[in-house]
Each structure stands twice: as structure tokens, then as C-alpha cells.
N, C-alpha and C positions, 0 to 999 in steps of 0.2 A: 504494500500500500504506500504511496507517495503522496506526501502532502509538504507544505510549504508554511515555515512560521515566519514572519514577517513583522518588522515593527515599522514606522512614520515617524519624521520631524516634521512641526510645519512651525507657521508664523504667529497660530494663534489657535483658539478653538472651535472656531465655527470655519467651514468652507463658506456655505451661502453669506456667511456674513463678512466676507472676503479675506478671509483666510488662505495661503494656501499650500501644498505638502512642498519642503525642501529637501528631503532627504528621505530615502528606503530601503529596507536592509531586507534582506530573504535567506532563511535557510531551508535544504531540501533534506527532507525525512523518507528514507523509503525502510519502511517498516517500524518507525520510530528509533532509529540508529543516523545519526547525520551520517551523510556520505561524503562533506565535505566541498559541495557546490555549494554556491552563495550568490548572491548579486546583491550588487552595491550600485547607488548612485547619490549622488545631490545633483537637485535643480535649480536654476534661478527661479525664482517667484515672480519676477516683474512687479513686484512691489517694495516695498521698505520692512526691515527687521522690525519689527519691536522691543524695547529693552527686554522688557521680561520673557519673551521668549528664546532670544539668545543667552541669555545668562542661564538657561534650563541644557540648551542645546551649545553653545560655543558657536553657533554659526553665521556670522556676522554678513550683511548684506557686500559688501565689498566681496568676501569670497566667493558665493553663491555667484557674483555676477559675471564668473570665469567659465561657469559652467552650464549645459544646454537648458532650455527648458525641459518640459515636462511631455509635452509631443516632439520633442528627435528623441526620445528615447523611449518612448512608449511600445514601440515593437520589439525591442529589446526585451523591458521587461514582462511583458501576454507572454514572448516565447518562451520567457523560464520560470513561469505561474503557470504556463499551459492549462487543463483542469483541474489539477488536482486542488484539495478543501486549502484553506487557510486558516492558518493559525495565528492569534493575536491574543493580545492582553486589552480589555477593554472595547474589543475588536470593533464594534460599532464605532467609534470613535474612527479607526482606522479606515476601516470600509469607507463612513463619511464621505474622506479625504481621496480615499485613491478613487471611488467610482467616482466622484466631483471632477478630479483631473479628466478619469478617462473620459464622460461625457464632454467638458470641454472642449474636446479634441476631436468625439465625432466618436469614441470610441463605444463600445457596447461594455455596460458595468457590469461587473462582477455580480451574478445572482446570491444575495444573502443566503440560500441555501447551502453554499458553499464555508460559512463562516465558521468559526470553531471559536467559542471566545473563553481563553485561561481563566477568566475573571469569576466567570459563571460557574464554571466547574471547579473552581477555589472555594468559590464560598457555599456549595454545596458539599466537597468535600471535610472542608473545616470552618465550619459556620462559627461565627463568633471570634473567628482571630484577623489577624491585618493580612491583607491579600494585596498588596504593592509590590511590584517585581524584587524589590529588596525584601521584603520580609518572606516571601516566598523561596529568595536564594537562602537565606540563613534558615529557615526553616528545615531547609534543604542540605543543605552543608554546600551550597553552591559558591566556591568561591568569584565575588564580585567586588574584589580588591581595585580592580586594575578599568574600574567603572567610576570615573570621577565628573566625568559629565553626560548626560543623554549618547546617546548614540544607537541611530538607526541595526548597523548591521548586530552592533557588540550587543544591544539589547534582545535580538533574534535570536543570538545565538545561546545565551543567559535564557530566555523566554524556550529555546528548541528541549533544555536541560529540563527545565523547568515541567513542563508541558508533559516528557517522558515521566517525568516522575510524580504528577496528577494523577497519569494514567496507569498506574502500579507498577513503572519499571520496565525495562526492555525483556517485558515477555511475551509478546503478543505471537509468537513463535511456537507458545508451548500448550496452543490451544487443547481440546480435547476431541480425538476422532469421532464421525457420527457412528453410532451402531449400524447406521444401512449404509455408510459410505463401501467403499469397496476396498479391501486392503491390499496391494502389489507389493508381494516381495520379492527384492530382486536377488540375482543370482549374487552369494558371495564367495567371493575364495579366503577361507580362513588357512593361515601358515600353519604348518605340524607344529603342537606343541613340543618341545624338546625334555623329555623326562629324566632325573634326574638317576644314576643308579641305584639300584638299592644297597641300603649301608646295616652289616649287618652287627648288632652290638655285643660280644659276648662277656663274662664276667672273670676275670681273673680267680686261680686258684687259690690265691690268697682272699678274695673276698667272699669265695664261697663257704669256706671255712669260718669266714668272721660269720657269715648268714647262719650256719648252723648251730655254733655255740652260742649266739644270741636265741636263736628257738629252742634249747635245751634248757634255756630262763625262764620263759614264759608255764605257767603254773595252768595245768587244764585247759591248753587248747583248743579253741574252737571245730579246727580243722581235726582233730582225732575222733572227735565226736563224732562229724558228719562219717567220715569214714568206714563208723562200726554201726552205721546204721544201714 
């Protein structure tokens, strides 16, 4: 199974309210195991930063304006989202923002059917505790040292960690056969075991001597008993 977890930077919180995504980070899960494909970008916004949203993100309008917008790169990223679900932290939030770009652009938006949202399955799974991408790494033993400001991709890949271990760990591998599936066994070639020889122990004349004047000790014997019976 391949899915894709995904986090957004943008300028602010609303799209409609002109907002808009500068930065997207993806990582690809095929069976819940990264495989180590990713994609990365930042876009210009064609508009101006906000203080407070740079200061969450680091990503200042001067740099953004080196880089393309949001349609020259938009077939880039459909090709490596292809269909598979997406995965996000507060995922509505994200969705928002990317299907806003891709309409923008002429593009067809991603069907919310496809959404997977951490957030949800956080706080179903541990109702009543903090479900912020940090409390969910420490929860987790997720080391997120090396997370000093927002980041698209670095959040993905924090959120991919994260997400496997929602879903109770990389087992999804270890399902259980159906009783009518059909079982194929294949042919195996097992090596000869190699048997050891047989070793055989016997008692020196000296200890069997010690063996019998230690039983000329013993007072009423059990074994003489049985004998005379």
C-alpha cells in the first residue's frame, strides 16, 4: 500500500482569505516503511510574508522570490502524489491550501476522500493528552532535536514516524490468513542437516568402584526390594 505524508508552509491561515502555500514536503510510505523518496519545494506566493508567519517558518519573502511559483511546479508534484491517500497533521488545514493552489491553476483538487488526518486518529487514540506534532514525537521517543523551526519536508518526515506508530507499528505485514483464502506452498530445498557423531561416555574403573562402596552405605535399599518381588 503507498501513501504519501505531507506537511505545508504558507503565509497565513486562511487561502480564501488570501493566504497562500510556500513550501511542501512529501514523504512516500509503501506499506508504512519510508522508502526514502520525498519531494520538496518552496514557492513564491506573489505576495508579502507576514511577520508572524515567518518567524513560525524562517521563510522570508526575499527568499521565496528566487523560487517558481506554484503552477511551474504543479506537474511535478500530481506526479509524485499520483493517487495514492495522504497523510497530514490537521490535514484539513493542508488540503485547504494545496487544493486552493491546485484550483488556481486550472488544476483538479484532490478528493477529500483521499485525506488521512494524524490529528483525528490522535485524539481518538489518546483522548485527553496534547496531540501537537511535538508532543506526539516525545510521546513517541521521536527524536525532534534537530527541529528548530517549521519545516515542510523535516515535518513529513517527523509526521511519516509519527503516523506509523498511530497505526501500531510497522506490522501491517503480519496480517492474518482468511480460512477460504487459498494457501500455495512452494517448493523448498532444505540443506542436509549435518549430525553430529555419536559420543559415547563410559565410567572409569576407578569410579565404579567408588559407585559401589557408596551403595554398600545405603541401609534397605529400595532397588532390592523391587527385585525380590
Amino acid at each position: 500500500m503507498r501513501e504519501i505524508v505531507f506537511d505545508t508552509e504558507t503565509t497565513g491561515l486562511s487561502f480564501v482569505g488570501g493566504d497562500r502555500m510556500v513550501e511542501i514536503g512529501c514523504v512516500e510510505l509503501i506499506n508504512r516503511v519510508e522508502t526514502g523518496r520525498t519531494f520538496h519545494a518552496y514557492f513564491h506566493p506573489e505576495r508579502d510574508m507576514p511577520a508572524e508567519a515567518e518567524r513560525v517558518h524562517g521563510l522570508s519573502a526575499t527568499f521565496l522570490a528566487k523560487h517558481p511559483v506554484f503552477a511551474a511546479g504543479v506537474a511535478a508534484l500530481l506526479d509524485f502524489i499520483g493517487d495514492a491517500p495522504l497523510v497530514a497533521h490537521n490535514a484539513g488545514f493542508d488540503f485547504s491550501f494545496l487544493n486552493g493552489e491546485l484550483e488556481r491553476c486550472g488544476q483538479v483538487a484532490v478528493c477529500r476522500t483521499r485525506m488521512v488526518d494524524t490529528l483525528a486518529i490522535a485524539r481518538t487514540r489518546h483522548p485527553g493528552a496534547k496531540h501537537t506534532l511535538d508532543a506526539l514525537c516525545n510521546r513517541f521517543g521521536i527524536d525532534r532535536s534537530h527541529r528548530v523551526l517549521h519545516g515542510a519536508l523535516l515535518d513529513a518526515q517527523l509526521l511519516a514516524q509519527v503516523y506509523v506508530e498511530l497505526m501500531g507499528g510497522r506490522q501491517i505485514g503480519l496480517g492474518l490468513v482468511s480460512e477460504t483464502a487459498p494457501i500455495v506452498v512452494e517448493h523448498v530445498v532444505v540443506a542436509p542437516v549435518r549430525a553430529r557423531p555419536l559420543r559415547v561416555f563410559s565410567a572409569s574403573p576407578a569410579e565404579l568402584a567408588a559407585h559401589a562402596a557408596f551403595l554398600k552405605k545405603v541401609k534397605e535399599p529400595l532397588w532390592e526390594g523391587a527385585a525380590s518381588q
